[in-house]
C-alpha positions in Angstrom: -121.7 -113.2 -49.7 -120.6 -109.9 -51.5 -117.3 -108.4 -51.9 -118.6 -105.0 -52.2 -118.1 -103.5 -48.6 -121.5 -102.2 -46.7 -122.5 -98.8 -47.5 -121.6 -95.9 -44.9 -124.2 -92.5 -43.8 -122.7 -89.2 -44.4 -124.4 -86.7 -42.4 -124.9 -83.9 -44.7 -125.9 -79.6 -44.2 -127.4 -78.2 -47.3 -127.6 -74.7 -46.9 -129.3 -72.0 -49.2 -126.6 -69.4 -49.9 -127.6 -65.6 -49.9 -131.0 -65.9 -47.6 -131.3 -64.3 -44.1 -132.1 -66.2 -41.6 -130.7 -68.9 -43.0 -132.3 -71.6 -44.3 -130.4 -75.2 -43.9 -131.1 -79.0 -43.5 -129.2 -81.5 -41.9 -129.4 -85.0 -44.4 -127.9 -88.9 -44.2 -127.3 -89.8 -47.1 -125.5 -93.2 -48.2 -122.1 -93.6 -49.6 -124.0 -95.6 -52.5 -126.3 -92.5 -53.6 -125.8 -91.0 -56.9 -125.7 -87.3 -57.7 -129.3 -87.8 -58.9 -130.1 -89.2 -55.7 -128.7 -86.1 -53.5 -130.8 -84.1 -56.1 -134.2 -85.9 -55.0 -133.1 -86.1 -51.4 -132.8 -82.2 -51.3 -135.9 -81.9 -53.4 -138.0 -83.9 -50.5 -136.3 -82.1 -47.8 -136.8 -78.7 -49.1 -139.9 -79.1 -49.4 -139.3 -78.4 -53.5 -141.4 -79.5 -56.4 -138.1 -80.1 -59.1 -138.4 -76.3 -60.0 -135.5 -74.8 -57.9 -132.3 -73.9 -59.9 -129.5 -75.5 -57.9 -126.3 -76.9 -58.5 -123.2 -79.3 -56.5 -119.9 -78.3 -56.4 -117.6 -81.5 -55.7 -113.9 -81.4 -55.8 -114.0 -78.1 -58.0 -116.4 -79.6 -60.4 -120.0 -77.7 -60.6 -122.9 -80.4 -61.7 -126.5 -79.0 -61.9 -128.3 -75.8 -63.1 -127.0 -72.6 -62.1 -129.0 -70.2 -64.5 -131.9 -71.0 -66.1 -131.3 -72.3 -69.3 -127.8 -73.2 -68.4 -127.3 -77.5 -68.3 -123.7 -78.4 -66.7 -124.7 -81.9 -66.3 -127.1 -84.2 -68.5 -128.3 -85.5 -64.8 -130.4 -82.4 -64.8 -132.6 -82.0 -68.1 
């Protein structure tokens, strides 16, 4: 038996910021899932082939590619 404690599903809406209508999809994604994970997960729900700029903002911290050329996190290069 493991000690680690069962993964939970967060229910999750991405939403594209600055498009009209908007655009938004609803995801579960597990408690276990890496940033890299959420970044394939919105990749295959978009409907995106890796060449989207986009970028995470958790607890005031901003991972991901705003601009092009502009790295804020090794995850994304």
């Amino acid at each position: 038996m493991s000690d680690l404690p069962e993964p939970v599903v967060y229910q999750l809406k991405v939403v594209l910021q600055g498009i009209s209508p908007m655009i938004w999809r609803r995801l579960l994604v597990k408690s276990d899932s890496t940033i890299e994970d959420l970044h394939y997960t919105i990749q295959i729900a978009m409907g995106w082939e890796d060449i989207h700029l986009h970028y995470f903002t958790i607890h005031g911290q901003q991972y991901g590619v705003r601009k092009p050329g502009v790295c804020r996190d090794k995850t994304f290069r």
